[in-house]
C-alpha distance (Angstrom), angle and dihedral (degrees) to the residues before:
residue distance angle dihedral
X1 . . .
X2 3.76 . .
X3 3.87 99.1 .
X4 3.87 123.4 -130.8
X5 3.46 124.0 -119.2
X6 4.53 111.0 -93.5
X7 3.83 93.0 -121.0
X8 3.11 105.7 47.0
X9 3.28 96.2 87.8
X10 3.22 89.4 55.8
X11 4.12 95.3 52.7
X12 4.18 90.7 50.2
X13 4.01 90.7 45.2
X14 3.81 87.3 46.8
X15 3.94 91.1 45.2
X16 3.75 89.4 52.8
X17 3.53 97.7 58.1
X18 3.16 97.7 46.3
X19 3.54 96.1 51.0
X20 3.85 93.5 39.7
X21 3.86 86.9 51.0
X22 3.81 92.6 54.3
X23 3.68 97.4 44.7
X24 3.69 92.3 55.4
X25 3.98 99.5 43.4
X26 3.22 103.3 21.5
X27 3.82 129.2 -144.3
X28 4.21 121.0 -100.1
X29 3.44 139.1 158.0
X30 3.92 145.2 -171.2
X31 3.53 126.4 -98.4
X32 4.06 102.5 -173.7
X33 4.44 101.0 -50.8
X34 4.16 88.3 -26.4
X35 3.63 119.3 103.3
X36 4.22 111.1 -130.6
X37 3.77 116.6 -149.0
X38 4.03 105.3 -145.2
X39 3.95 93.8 171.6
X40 3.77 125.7 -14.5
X41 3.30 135.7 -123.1
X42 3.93 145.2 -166.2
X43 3.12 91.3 -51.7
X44 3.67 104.6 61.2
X45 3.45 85.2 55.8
X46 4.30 108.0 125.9
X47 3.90 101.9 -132.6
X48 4.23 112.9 -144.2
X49 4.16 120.1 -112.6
X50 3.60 91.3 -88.4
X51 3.88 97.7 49.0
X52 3.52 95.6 47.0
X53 3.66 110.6 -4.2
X54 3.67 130.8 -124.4
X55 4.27 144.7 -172.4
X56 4.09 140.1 -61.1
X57 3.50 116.3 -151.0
X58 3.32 138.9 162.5
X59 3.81 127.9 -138.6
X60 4.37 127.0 -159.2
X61 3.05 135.1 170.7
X62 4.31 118.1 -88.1
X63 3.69 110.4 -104.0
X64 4.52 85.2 -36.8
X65 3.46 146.6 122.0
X66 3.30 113.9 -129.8
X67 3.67 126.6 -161.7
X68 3.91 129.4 -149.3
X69 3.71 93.9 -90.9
X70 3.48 99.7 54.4
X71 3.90 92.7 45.6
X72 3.44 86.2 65.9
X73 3.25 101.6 41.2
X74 4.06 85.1 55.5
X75 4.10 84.6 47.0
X76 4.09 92.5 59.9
X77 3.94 95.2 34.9
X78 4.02 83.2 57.5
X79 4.34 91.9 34.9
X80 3.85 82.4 54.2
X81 3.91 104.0 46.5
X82 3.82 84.3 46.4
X83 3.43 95.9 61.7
X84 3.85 91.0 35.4
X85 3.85 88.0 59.8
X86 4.10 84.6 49.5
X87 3.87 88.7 -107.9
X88 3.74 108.8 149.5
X89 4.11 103.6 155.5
X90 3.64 96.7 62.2
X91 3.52 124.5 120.3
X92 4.28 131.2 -154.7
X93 3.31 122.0 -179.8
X94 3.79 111.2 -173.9
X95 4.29 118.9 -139.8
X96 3.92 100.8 -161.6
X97 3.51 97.3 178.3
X98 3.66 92.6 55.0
X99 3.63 96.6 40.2
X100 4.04 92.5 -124.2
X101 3.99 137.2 116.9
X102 3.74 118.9 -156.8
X103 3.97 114.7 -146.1
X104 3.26 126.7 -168.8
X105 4.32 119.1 175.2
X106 3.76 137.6 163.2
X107 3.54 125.8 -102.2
X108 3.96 127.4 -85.2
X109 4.17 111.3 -92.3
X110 3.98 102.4 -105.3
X111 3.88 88.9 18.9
X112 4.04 102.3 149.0
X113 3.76 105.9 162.4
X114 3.67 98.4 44.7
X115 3.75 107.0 -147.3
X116 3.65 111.5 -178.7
X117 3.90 95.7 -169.3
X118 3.67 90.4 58.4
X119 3.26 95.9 53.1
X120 3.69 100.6 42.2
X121 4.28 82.7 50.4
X122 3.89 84.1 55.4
X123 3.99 91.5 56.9
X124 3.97 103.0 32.8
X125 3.97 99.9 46.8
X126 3.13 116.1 135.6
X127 4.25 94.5 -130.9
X128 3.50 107.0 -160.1
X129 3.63 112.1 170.3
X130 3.86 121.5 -158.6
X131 4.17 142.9 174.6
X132 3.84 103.2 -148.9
X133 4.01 108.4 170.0
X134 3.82 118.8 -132.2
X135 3.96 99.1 -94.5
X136 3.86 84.4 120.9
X137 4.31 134.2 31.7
X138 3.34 118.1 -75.2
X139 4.26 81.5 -121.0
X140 3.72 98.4 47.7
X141 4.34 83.9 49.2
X142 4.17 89.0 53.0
X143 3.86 91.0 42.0
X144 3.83 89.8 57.4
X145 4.06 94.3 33.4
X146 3.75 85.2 50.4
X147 4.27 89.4 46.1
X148 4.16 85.6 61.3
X149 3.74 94.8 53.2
X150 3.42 96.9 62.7
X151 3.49 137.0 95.3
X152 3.94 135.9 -109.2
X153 3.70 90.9 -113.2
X154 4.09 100.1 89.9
X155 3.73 90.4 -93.9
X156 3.69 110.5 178.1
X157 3.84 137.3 -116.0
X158 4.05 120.5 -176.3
X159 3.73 129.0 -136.5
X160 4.10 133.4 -125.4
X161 3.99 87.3 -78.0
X162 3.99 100.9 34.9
X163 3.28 102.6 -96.8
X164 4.07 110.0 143.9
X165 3.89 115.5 -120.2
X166 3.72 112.5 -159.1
X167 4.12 124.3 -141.3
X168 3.84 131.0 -140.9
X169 3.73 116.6 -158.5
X170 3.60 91.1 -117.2
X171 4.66 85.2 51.9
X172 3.76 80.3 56.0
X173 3.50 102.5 46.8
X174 4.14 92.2 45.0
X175 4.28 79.9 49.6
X176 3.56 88.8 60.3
X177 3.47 99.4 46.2
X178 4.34 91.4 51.5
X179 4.17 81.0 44.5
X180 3.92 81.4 60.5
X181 3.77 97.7 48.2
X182 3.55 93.1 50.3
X183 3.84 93.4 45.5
X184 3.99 115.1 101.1
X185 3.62 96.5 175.1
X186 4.04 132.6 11.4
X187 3.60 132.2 -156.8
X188 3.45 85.4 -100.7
X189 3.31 99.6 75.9
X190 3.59 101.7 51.8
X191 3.92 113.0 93.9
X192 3.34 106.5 -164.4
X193 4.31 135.2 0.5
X194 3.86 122.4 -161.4
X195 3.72 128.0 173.2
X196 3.93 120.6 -124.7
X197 3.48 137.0 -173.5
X198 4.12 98.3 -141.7
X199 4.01 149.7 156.3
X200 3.78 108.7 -100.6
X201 3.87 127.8 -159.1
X202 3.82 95.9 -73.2
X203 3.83 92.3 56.7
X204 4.26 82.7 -101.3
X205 3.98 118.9 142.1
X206 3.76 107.6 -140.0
X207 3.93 139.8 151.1
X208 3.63 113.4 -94.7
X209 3.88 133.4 162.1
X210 3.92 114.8 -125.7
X211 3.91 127.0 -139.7
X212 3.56 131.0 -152.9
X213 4.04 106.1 -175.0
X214 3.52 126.5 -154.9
X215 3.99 116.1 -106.7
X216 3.72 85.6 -96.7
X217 3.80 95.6 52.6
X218 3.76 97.0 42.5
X219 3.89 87.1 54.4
X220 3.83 88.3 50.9
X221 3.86 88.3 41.1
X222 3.67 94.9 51.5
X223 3.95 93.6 57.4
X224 3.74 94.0 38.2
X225 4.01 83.5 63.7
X226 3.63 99.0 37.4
X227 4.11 87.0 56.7
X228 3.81 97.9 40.8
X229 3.75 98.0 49.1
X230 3.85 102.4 156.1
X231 3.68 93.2 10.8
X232 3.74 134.5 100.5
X233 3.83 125.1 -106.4
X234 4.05 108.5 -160.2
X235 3.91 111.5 -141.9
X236 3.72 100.3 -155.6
X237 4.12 125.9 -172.5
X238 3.85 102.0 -154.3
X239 3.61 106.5 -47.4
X240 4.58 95.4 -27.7
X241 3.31 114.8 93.7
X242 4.14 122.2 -130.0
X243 3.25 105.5 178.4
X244 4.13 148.7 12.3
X245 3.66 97.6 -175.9
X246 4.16 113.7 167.5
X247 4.08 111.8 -133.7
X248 3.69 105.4 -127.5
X249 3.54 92.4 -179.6
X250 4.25 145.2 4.0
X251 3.50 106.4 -74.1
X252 4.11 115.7 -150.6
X253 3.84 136.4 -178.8
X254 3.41 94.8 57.8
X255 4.31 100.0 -92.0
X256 3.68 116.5 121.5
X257 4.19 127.5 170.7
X258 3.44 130.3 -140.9
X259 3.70 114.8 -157.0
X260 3.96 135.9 162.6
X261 4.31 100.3 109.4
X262 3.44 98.1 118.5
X263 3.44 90.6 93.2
X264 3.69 100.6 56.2
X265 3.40 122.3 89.3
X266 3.76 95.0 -109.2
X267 3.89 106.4 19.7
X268 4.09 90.3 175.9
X269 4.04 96.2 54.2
X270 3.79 90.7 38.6
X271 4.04 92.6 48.9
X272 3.54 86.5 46.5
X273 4.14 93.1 50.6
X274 3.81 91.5 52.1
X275 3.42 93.6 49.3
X276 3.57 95.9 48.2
X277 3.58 89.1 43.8
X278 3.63 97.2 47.8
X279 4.28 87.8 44.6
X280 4.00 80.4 56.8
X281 3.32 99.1 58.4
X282 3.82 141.2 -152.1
X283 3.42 121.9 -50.8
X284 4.03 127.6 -120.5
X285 4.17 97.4 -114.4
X286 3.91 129.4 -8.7
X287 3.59 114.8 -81.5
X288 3.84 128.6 -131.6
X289 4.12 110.4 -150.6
X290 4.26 116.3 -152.6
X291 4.04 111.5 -129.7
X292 3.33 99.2 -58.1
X293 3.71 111.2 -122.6
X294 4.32 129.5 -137.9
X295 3.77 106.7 -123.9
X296 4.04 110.0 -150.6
X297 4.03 120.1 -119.7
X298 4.06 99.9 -106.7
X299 3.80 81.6 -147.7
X300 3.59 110.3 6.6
X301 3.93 138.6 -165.9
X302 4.19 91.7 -52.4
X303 3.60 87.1 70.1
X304 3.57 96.8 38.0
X305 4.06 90.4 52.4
X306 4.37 80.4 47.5
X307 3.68 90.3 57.4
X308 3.39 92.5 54.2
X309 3.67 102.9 49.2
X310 4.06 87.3 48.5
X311 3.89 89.7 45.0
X312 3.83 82.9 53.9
X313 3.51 93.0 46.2
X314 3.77 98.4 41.9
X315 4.02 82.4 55.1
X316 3.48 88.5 56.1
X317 3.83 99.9 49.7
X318 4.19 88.4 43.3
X319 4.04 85.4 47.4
X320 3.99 86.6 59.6
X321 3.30 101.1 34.2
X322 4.26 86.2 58.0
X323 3.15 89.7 55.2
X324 3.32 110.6 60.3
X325 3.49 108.9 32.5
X326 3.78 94.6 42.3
X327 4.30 101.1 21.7
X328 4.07 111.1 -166.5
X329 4.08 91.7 6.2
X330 3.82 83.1 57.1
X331 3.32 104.3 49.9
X332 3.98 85.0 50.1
X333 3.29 90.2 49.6
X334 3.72 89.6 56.8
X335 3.89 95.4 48.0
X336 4.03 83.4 51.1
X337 3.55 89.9 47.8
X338 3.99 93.2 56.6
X339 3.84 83.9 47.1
X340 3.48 88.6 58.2
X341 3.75 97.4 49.9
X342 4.14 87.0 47.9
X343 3.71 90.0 57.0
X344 3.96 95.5 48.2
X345 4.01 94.4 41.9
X346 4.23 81.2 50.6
X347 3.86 93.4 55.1
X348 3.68 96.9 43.9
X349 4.01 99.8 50.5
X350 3.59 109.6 41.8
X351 3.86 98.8 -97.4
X352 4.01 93.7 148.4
X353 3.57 116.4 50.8
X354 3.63 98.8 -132.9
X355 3.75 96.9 42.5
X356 4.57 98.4 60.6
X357 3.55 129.6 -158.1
X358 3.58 124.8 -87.8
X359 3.86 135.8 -161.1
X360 4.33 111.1 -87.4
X361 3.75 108.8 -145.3
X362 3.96 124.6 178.6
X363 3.91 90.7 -88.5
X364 4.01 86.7 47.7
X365 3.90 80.4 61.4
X366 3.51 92.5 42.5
X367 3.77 95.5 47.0
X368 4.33 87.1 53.2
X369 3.70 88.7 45.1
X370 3.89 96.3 55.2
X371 3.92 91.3 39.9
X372 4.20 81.2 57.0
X373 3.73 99.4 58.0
X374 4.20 84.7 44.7
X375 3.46 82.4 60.3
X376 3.89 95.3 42.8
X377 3.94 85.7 52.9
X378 3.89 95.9 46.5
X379 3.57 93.5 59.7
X380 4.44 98.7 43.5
X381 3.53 83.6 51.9
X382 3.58 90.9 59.4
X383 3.08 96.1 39.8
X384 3.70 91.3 53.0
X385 3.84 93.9 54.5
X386 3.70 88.1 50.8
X387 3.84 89.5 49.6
X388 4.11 84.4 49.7
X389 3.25 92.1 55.0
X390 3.68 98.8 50.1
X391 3.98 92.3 54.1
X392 4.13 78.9 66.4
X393 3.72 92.9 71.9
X394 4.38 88.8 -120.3
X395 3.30 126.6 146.4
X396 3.56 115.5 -79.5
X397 4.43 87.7 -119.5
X398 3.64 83.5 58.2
X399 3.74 99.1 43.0
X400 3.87 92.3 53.3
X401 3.66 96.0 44.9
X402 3.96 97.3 47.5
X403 4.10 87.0 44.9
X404 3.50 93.2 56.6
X405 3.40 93.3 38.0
X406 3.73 97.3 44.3
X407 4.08 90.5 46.0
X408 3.84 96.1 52.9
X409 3.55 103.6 79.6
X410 4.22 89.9 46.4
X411 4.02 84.9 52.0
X412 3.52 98.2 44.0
X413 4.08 100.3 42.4
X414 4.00 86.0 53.4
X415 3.51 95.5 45.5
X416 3.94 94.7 41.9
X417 3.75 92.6 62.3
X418 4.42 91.4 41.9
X419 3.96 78.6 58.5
X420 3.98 98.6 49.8
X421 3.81 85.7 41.7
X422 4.02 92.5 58.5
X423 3.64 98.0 38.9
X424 3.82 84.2 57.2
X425 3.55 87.3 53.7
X426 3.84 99.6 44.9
X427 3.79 89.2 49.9
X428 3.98 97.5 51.1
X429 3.88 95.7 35.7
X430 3.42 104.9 31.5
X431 4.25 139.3 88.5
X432 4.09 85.9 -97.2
X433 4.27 85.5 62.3
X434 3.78 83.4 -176.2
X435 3.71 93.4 156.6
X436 3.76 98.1 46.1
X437 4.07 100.7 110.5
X438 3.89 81.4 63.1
X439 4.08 103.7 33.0
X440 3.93 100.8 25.2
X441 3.71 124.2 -123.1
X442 3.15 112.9 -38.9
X443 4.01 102.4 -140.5
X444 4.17 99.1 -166.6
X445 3.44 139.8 57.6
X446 3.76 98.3 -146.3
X447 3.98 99.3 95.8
X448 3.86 90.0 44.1
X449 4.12 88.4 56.4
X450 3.84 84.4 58.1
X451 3.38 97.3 40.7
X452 3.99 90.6 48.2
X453 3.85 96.1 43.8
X454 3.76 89.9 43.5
X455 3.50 98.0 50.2
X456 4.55 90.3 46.7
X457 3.80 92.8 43.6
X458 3.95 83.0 56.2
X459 3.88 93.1 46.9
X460 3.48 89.8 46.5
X461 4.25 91.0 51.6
X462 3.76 96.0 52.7
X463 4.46 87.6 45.8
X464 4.71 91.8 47.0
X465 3.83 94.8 8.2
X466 3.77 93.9 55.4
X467 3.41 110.2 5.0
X468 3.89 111.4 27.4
X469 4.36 86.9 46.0
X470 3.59 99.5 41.7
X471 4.29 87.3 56.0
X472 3.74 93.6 45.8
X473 3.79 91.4 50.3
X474 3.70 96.3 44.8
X475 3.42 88.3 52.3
X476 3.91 102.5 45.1
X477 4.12 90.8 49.5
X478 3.99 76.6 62.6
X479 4.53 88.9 76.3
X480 3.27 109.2 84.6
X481 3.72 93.3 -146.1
X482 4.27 84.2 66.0
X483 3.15 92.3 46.4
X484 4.11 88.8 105.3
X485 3.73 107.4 118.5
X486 4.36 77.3 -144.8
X487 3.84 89.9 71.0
X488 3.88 84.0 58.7
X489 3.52 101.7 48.8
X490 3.96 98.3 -91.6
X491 3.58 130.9 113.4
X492 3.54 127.1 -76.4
X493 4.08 114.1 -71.2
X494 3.92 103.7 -118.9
């Protein structure tokens, strides 16, 4: 056997810490009084309804008829900027007859005061994103963007010295149509929005949201810029303003960049929100929301905080148990198994930046717990087949190589079929719904969160299970002081 290089166990042990310690406590840092989120930990984790609880609300039309169409359109606007806010246990059932879609969603992660209306606003805006040059104050532009948000019911707007200023439908309408004029580009012509962390023209890193237009809007973009040469074009999001960049020069190929987060308390999560929110699109007709109601925990955080303390205790008792029936492969097995764990916790709470967060229900739990004891049984039938081959008198080379060898095919068939099983589930049950002319639509996140958790705690055994182990025992067997066949479950070496 082709030995492994001595330290190597050494670099994947120390890699697993540090990775394990970073997943758990994340790593932050200050930018002037605002807290920066490098990488997040457990604690950014977005707990499901019956974790931590959440709201119902219903959203209708305002003072509209809807028809069918436009329901659903409404339906995958809101599907979209749930899983855009990393929301998979929600649930929205649609009423067409009444014109009315019930949502109900979990809780933000690190959400303390628990404001329903907020985060019902957060869902049901309206998002309209628009490039209106600087022929006119950035106050006299909100005045009139505000104007086209209201209602037809007389809703009121107040002047520079707080005087109230009442609006007729038809004021509205005419608002809309001067909001139009003044328009150069609409979010409607913006294909797709991402949020980057990049070096601007002053050699400056700073959060920024990215544009690619469509060939229409980078037409429309390209003579906005060559007109306003020196001038500002306002990029407004309903009636808040993003950005006041100036254009110093005609901008073709249809990308554009709105900047200006650096002064907001977390410019990464609020690039990241426009972007998404942008990417989500506009919806058909303003929505009005019910009173949003709070939805009780149906097990809450004293059983969450129980978990834990029997998932450390469980750890524990598998820890021992490693150890002596299976000596040094056990305690690999054990660093492997913390690896595993590290890799799961990573997937579920946003740790990589192109792999988000999603919601953890109870069967998300379940679906990392199961994935565990695959893990647990990947490495004892290893370390059986190594033990097999030691009762053969070979060398203890040859009796690590054929047990590994020997045990992949077990591992990988039972793992293989865990992994079909999960996509299944993640296809049916999850945001994709690819399988819903033959299953229905699926209403609930919950399945997909064991599906999903399932299918990374497997991923995660065959990369520390398999791979991580297999190199720390290789390269262990290579001291000559472990070189007892005893420490690997053998007799003693005479």
């Amino acid at each position: 056997m082709k030995r492994t290089a001595k330290p190597v166990f050494f670099i994947v042990f120390v890699i697993i810490l540090a990775l394990a310690y970073t997943a758990i406590f994340g790593v932050y840092g200050e930018n002037g009084d605002f807290r920066v989120t490098y990488i997040k930990g457990i604690n950014d984790i977005r707990w499901g309804i019956d974790i931590n609880g959440g709201v119902e609300v219903s959203f209708s039309p305002k003072d509209t008829d809807a028809t069918k169409e436009e329901m659903e359109s409404v339906k995958a606007i809101l599907e979209l900027r749930m899983v855009a806010l990393n929301i998979t246990d929600y649930e929205i059932y649609p009423d067409y007859d009444n014109d009315t879609i019930m949502v109900r969603f979990p809780w933000k992660s690190g959400e303390t005061d628990f404001d329903p209306k907020t985060a019902v606003d957060e869902l049901g805006k309206t998002a309209a994103l628009r490039f209106i040059p600087g022929d006119h104050t950035a106050a006299e532009i909100k005045k009139l963007l505000s104007s086209v948000r209201l209602d037809d019911t007389g809703a009121k707007l107040e002047d520079d010295e707080g005087n109230s200023i009442p609006k007729t439908a038809e004021e509205i309408k005419a608002d809309l149509e001067t909001v139009k004029g003044w328009t150069v580009l609409e979010g409607k012509q913006v294909k797709r929005a991402s949020a980057e962390y990049q070096q601007n023209k002053s050699g400056v890193y700073e959060h920024q949201v990215a544009l690619e237009l469509t060939d229409e809007g980078a037409k429309a973009f390209e003579e906005a810029t060559r007109q306003y040469v020196g001038k500002i074009i306002y990029i407004w999001m309903d009636d808040q303003l993003l950005s006041s960049p100036t254009v110093n020069e005609v901008i073709t190929g249809g990308h554009a960049v709105i900047n200006g987060y650096e002064d907001r308390e977390d410019p990464s999560a609020e690039a990241k929100k426009d972007a998404d929110t942008i990417n989500a699109g506009a919806l058909p007709f303003a929505l009005s929301s019910s009173d949003p109601n709070t939805l009780s925990p149906s097990l809450g955080n004293s059983a969450l905080t129980a978990m834990a303390y029997a998932a450390v205790a469980a750890m524990i008792l598998i820890f021992l148990f490693m150890i002596f029936m299976y000596r040094l492969p056990g305690f690999i097995a054990f660093i492997a198994l913390i690896g595993q764990m590290t890799l799961s916790i990573m997937a579920v709470s946003g740790y990589f930046a192109n792999f988000p967060s999603f919601t953890m229900t109870i069967p998300g739990i379940a679906g990392m717990i199961l994935s565990i004891g695959m893990g647990v049984d990947a490495n004892i039938i290893t370390a059986e087949r190594i033990k097999d081959e030691l009762c053969s008198g070979k060398t203890l080379d040859g009796c690590i190589r054929n047990g590994t060898k020997g045990s992949f095919s077990a591992i990988f068939d039972g793992n293989v079929t865990v992994i079909i099983v999960a996509i299944i589930l993640i296809l049916v049950f999850g945001p994709a719904n690819i399988f819903s002319a033959i299953f229905g639509v699926s209403p609930t996140g919950m399945i997909y969160a064991f599906g999903y958790t399932l299918l990374v705690g497997v991923i995660a055994n065959f990369i520390m299970g398999v791979g991580a182990s297999r190199l720390m025992l290789k390269s262990l067997s290579g001291y000559k002081f472990l070189r007892n066949k005893r420490l690997y479950g053998g007799k003693k070496t005479s």
